[in-house]
C-alpha positions in Angstrom: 161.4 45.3 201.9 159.7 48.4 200.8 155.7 49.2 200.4 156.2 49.2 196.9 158.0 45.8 196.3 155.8 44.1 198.7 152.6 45.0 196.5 154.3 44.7 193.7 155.0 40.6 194.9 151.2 40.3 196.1 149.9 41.6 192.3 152.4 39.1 190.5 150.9 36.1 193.1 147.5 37.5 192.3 147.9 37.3 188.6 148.6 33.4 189.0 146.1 32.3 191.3 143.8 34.8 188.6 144.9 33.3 185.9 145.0 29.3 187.7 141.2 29.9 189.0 139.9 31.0 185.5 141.2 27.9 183.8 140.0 25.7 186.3 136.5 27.1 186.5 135.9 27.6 183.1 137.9 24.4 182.3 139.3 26.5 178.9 142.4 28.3 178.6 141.1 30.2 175.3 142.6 33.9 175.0 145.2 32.4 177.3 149.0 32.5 175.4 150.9 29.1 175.6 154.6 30.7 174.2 153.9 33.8 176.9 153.2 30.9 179.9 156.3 28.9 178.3 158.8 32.1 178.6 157.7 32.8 181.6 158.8 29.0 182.7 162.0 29.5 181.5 162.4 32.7 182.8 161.7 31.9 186.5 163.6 28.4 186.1 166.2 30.6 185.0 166.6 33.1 187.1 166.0 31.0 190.3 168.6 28.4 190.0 170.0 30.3 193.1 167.6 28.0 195.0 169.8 25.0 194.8 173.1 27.2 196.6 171.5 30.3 198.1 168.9 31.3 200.9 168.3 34.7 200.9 164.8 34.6 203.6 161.7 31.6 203.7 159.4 34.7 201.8 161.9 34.7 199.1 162.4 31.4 199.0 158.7 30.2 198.9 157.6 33.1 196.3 160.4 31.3 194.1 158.9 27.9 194.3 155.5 29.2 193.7 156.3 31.1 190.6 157.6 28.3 189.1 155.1 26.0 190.1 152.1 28.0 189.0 153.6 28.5 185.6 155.1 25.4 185.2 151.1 24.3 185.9 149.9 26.6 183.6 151.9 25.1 180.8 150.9 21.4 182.1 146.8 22.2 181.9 147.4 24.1 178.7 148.7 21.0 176.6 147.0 18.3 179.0 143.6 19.0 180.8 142.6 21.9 178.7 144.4 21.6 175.0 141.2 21.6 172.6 140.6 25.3 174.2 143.5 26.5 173.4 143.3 29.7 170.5 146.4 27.9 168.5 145.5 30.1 165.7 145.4 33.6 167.2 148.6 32.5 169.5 150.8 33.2 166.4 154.0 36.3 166.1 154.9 37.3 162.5 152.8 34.4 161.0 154.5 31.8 163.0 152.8 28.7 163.6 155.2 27.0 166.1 156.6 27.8 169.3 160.1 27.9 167.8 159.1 28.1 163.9 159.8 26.5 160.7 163.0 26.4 159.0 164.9 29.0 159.1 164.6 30.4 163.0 161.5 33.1 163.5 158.7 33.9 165.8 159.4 33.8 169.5 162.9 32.0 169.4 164.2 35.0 166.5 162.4 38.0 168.1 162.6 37.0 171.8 164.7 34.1 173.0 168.0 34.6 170.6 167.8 38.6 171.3 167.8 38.2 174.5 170.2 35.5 175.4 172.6 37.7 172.8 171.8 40.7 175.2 172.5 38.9 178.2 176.2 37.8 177.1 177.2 41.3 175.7 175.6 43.2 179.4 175.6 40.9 182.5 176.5 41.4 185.7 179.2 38.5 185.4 180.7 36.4 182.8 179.9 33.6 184.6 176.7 31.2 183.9 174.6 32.1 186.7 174.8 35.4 186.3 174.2 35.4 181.9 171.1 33.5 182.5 170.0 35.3 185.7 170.2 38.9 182.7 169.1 36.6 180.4 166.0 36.2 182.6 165.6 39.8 182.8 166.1 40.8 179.5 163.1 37.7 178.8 160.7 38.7 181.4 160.4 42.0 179.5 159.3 40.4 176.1 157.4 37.5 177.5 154.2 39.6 177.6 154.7 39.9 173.5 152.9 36.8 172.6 149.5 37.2 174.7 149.6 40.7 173.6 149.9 39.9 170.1 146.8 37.7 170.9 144.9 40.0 172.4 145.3 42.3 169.4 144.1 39.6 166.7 141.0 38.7 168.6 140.7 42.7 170.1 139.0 41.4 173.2 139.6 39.3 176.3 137.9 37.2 178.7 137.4 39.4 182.0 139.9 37.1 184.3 142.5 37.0 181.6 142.4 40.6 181.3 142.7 40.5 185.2 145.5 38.6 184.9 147.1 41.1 181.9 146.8 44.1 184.2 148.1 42.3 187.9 151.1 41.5 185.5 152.0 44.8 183.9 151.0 46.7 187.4 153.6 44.3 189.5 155.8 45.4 187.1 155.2 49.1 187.3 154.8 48.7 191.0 159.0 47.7 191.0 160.1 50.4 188.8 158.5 52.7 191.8 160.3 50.7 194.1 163.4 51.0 192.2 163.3 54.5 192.1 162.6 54.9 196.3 165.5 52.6 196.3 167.6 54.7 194.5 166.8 57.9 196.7 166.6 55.3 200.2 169.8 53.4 199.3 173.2 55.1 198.8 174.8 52.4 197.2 172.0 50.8 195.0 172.6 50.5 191.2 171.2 48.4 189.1 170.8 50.0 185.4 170.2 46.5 183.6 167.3 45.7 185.1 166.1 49.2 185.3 166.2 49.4 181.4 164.2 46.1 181.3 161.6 46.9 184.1 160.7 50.1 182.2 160.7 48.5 178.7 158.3 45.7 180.1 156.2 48.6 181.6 156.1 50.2 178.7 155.1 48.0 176.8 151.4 47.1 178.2 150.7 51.4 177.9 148.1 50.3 175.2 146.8 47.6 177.4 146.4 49.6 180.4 144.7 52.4 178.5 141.7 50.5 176.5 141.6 48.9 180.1 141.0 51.5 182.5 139.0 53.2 179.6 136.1 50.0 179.3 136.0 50.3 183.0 135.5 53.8 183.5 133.0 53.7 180.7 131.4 50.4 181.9 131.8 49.0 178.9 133.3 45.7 177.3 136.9 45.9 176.6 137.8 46.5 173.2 140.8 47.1 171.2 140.6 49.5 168.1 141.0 48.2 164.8 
């Protein structure tokens, strides 16, 4: 394990224990997105089922368990403990009320879930069923994000531990796409082009984020979207 990876895994731990301790102390999980916490779930409870038939180290094994864990306890306080916080009405994509919509499909399960699960039969590393929901997992984990940025775009400003937790997300990410490419120039035989396309999409795709961020901190100032 490289530099790179290894700070990449400590942001993405730092994100849920940033994301855990803000609900708890503020007992609210306002500006937090339940369909973003909810793909995440499936994402690591798909793409770890490898727990039940494979050890690869006790790190990898334990960061596993945690991920899915935190989220799964993330999702658990969100409809439980701290429901009557939650920002129903700004946690919406293309006007859809529901996690999976009305009628006809929309919202997260037409723009995420059935896009990606299509994308993951067509390009996998395997026709098998591990390995379609192990891309599957990839192909989600880069559109998972969409929700709580939607959110953060309809209220254009964030609580300063959730916008902790945005940036330890998208920066964990970023972090791997450098270890990918030190991989690539360290490791003759590495190749791995479906989840390089994904990392860098996910990446890209908090740019905006990451910009208004590290501008309201140099300027001191409270973060705030345009618009």
């Amino acid at each position: 394990m490289n530099i790179f990876r290894l700070s990449a895994d400590m942001l993405h731990l730092l994100s849920f224990i940033v994301l855990l301790y803000r609900m708890r102390n503020q007992r609210s999980c306002r500006g937090v997105s339940l369909k973003t916490q909810i793909l995440f779930l499936v994402v690591f409870c798909c793409r770890y089922l490898d727990l039940f038939f494979s050890f690869i180290s006790l790190y990898n094994t334990m960061m596993k368990i945690f991920f899915i864990t935190a989220t799964a306890t993330t999702v658990y306080w969100m409809v439980t403990r701290y429901k009557l916080s939650y920002d129903g009405d700004n946690d919406l994509l293309h006007g859809d009320g529901s996690f999976f919509g009305f009628g006809a499909p929309h919202g997260v399960l037409l723009f995420i879930i059935l896009p990606c699960f299509l994308l993951a039969i067509i390009w996998n590393e395997g026709f098998e069923a591990f390995e379609i929901l192990w891309a599957f997992s990839i192909y989600l984990e880069a559109l998972a994000i969409v929700p709580q940025l939607f959110m953060l775009q309809k209220t254009k400003e964030g609580e300063a531990f959730t916008l902790l937790y945005i940036f330890c997300v998208g920066a964990y990410r970023g972090l791997y796409v450098v270890n990918w490419v030190y991989r690539f120039a360290t490791e003759p035989h590495y190749w791995q082009p479906l989840v390089w396309v994904s990392g860098v999409v996910q990446t890209l795709l908090y740019a905006d984020f990451f910009y208004y961020y590290f501008l309201a901190i140099k300027e001191g100032a409270k973060f705030q979207l345009p618009g």
